[in-house]
N, C-alpha and C positions, 0 to 999 in steps of 0.2 A: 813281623812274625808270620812265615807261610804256614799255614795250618790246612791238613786234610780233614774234610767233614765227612763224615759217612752217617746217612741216613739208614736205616733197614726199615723198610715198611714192609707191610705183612704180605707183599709179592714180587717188591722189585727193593734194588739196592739202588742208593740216589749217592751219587759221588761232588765231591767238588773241592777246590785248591781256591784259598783266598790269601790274598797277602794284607793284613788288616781287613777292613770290610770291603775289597776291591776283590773281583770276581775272577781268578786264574783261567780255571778250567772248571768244566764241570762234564759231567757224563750220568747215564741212568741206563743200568741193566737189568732189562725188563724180565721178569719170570725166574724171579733170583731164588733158588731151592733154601737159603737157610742154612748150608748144611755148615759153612763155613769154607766154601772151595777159595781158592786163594790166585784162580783163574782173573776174574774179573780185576780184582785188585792189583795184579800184577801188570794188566792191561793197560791200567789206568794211571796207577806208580811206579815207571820203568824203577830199574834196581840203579843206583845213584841218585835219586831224586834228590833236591834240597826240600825234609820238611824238620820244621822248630817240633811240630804238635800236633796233635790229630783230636780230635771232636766228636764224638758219637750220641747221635741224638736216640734219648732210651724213654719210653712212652710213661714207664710207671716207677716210680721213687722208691713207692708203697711210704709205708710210716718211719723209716730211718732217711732216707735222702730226699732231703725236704729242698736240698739244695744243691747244683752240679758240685762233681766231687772228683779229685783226682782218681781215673783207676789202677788200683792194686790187686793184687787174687783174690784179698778178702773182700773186697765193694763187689766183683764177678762172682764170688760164692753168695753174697745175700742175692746178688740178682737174681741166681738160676732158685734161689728156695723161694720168690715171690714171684714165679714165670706164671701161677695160674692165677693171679692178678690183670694180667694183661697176655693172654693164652697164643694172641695171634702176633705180638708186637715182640716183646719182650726175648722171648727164648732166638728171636732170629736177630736181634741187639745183643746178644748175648755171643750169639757166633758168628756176627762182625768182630765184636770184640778181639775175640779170641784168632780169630784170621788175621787182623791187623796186628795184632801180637808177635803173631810167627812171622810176618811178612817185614815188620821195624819194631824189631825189640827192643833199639835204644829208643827210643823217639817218647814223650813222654805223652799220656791220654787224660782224658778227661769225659765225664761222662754228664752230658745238660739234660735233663729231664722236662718232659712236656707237664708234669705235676706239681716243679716249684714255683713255677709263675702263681698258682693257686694257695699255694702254702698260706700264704696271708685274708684268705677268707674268713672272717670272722665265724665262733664258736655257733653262733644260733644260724648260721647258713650252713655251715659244715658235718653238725649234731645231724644223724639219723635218731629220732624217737622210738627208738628201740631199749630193749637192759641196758640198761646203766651196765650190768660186768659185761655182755657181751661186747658193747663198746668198746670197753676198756682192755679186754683181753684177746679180743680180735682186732683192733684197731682200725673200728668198723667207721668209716667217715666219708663226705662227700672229697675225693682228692680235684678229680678236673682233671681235663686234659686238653691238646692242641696250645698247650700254656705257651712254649718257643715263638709256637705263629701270632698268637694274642698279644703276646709280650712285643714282637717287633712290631706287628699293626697296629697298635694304637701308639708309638712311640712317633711312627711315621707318620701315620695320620697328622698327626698334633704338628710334625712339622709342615705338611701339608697346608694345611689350614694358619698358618702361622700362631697357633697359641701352647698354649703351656699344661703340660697334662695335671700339674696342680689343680688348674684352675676348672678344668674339663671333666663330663660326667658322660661316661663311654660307655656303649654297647658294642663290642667286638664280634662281628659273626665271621667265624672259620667255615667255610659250607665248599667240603671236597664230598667226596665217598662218605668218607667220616664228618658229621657236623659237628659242633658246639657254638654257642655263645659264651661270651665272659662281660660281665659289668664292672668298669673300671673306675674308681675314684680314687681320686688325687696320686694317678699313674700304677694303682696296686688293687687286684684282683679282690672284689668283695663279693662276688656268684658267679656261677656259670652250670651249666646244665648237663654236663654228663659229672656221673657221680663217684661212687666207690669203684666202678668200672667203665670204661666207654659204652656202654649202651644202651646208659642212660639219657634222656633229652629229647633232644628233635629227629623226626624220620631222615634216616636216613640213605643211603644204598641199598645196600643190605640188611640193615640193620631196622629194629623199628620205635628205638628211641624209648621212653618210658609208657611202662604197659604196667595196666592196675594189677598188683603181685598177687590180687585173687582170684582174676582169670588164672594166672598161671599155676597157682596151687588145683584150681579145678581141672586144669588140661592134665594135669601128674595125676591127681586121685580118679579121673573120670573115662578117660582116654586112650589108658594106655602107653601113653606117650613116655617115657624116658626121661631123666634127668640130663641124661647124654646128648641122646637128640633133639631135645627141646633146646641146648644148648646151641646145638648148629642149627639148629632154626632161625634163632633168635639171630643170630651173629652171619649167617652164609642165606638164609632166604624169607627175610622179614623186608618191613621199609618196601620203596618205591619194588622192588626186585618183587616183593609177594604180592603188594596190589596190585600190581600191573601186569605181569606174568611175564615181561622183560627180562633183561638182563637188571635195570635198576639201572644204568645208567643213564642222568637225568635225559642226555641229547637221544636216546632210542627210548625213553618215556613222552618226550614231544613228540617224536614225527609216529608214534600209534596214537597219542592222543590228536594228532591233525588229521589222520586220517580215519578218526570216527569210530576210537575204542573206548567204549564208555569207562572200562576198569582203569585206562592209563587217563581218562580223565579224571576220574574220583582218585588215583592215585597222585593227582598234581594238587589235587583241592586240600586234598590229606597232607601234605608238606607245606604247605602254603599257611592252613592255618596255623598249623602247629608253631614253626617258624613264626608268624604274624606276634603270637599269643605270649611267645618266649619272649620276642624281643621287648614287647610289653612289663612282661616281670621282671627283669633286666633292666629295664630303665626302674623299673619303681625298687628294684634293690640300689638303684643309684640314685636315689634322690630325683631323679630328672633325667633329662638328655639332652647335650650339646652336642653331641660328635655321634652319629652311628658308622662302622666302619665294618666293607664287607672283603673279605679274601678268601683266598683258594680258589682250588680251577672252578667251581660254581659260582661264589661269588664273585670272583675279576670277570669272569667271561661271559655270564648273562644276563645281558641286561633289561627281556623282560621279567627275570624274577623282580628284579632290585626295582623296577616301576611297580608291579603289582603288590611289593610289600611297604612301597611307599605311600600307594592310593590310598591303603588298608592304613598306613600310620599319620595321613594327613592331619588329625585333629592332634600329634603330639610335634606338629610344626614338622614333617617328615616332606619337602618339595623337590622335587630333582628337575634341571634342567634337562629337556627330554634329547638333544644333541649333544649334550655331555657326559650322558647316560650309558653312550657307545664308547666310550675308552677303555680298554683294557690294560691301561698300565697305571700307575700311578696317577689317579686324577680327584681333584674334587668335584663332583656332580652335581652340586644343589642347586637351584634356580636361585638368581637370585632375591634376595631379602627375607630365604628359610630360617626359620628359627634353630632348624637342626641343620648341622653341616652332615653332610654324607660325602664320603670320599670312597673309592678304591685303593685296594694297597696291593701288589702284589705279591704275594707271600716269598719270604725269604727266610723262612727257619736257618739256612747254612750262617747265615749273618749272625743272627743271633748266638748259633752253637759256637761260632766264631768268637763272639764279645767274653762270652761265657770262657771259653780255653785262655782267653786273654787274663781274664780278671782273676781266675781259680790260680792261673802258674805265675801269675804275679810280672 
């Protein structure tokens, strides 16, 4: 089955052609406006192509798609009425869709969401302690997200390592731009750390992960500040990007921190613990830790974070071999006789969007 995967992240389109989980082609068009130009895609899929399916990965479910779903008008109409659910992901998934529509209108889609992986998060991990009706009537709850990436990463992992995710109690760190953890027992999501929206959790890019909600009612009542713009704060210049007065991306947060900027250094201490503390809660929502597993362009490619959150996790059996430390592909790291296997994985959400069009169209 050739299947086209189309990513829309909140600045670029991520393309790619898999025939089963074999990798065809792939492409990434950097600075993608959203608007639904049909440029790119035609680039990519001359007119004749052989595709069975097409895969679109969509960041937020909300409360009706708890699980990928074939797309029809109406699955595109619930989407565009929960776009301020997920404000920077969602509405530009929204006009991939709609592009790839006009561009192979027989071709059948399917849409995988980064929120089902979490679906199976138990009630008292998922409950916000807020009204009971407002729960209920807003369908106010922790969803999760980066679910695609977690969900291939600890599948891999497990085969990495030769064992059985039955048997294994995972901590999943996804740490691009966007972070989360997820804690995984017996292969099914039971926490993770962004919540009703991505910007909850751990520092991140941009972002600055969970902030006490009575600072921010004080910034509204005391400040001036806007519901609007406190919004693009939070989302466009929080996380590493506000500590540090960078860009926020982590590689020009080191070389100001090497070169003797106090803010890019309390800006590294500031992710570091955050991260250290998460992945902590994370094991202890899983019972323990056999497997921790780190992906995305931060976690595959630096490998002094993955030491420095390992020195910090040595009493929970956390050892990494320090030359195996340096792999950026698929490796296991641990020194030997760790009690915790740590592995790298590196991320392939298309794969998974892949199993998902498989399994949805039968």
């Amino acid at each position: 089955m050739r299947i086209l995967v189309v990513n829309a992240g909140s600045s670029s389109l991520k393309l790619s052609v898999l025939e089963d989980d074999a990798l065809i082609d792939r492409a990434t068009v950097e600075r993608w406006e959203g608007t639904g130009d049909l440029g790119p895609l035609r680039d990519f899929v001359p007119t004749g192509s052989r595709l069975d399916a097409v895969g679109h990965r969509v960041v937020h479910g909300g409360p009706r798609c708890r699980e990928s779903v074939r797309m029809d008008d109406e699955v595109v109409a619930y989407l565009d009425s929960i776009a301020g659910l997920a404000p920077l992901h969602n509405p530009r998934s929204v006009a991939a869709v709609r592009a790839v529509q006009r561009l192979l209108p027989d071709v059948p889609a399917v849409a995988a969401f980064d929120t089902s992986f979490h679906a199976t998060i138990p009630d008292e991990a998922a409950t916000y302690a807020l009204p009971r009706e407002w729960n209920r009537t807003y369908d106010l709850r922790r969803y999760g997200f980066h679910g695609l990436s977690h969900a291939y990463a600890v599948r891999r992992a497990a085969d990495i390592v030769g064992g059985s995710l039955a048997d294994l109690r995972v901590v999943s760190c996804h740490l691009g731009a966007g972070a989360s953890l997820c804690a995984v027992r017996n292969g099914r999501s039971i926490d993770t750390t962004m919540g009703f929206t991505p910007l909850a959790g751990l520092v991140m890019q941009t972002r600055g992960g969970s902030v006490d909600p009575g600072l921010l009612l004080w910034l509204l009542e005391h400040t001036g500040v806007d519901a609007t713009t406190l919004g693009q704060i939070l989302e466009h210049q929080s996380g590493l990007k506000g500590l540090s007065g960078t860009s926020g991306d982590r590689r020009d947060v080191l070389a100001a921190h090497e070169a003797g900027d106090a803010d890019a250094t309390l800006a590294l201490d500031v992710y570091l613990h955050r991260l250290v503390r998460e992945i902590g809660a994370m094991a202890a929502s899983a019972g323990g830790l056999d497997l921790l597993v780190f992906t995305g362009g931060v976690g595959e490619h630096d490998p002094g974070l993955r030491s420095a959150v390992a020195t910090r996790l040595a009493h929970l059996g956390v050892v990494l071999d320090p030359s195996a430390n340096h792999a950026t592909e698929d490796a296991d790291i641990s020194a030997d006789g760790a009690a915790v296997r740590t592995v790298v994985v590196s991320a392939a959400e298309d794969v998974e969007i892949s199993r998902e069009v498989r399994r949805v169209l039968g």
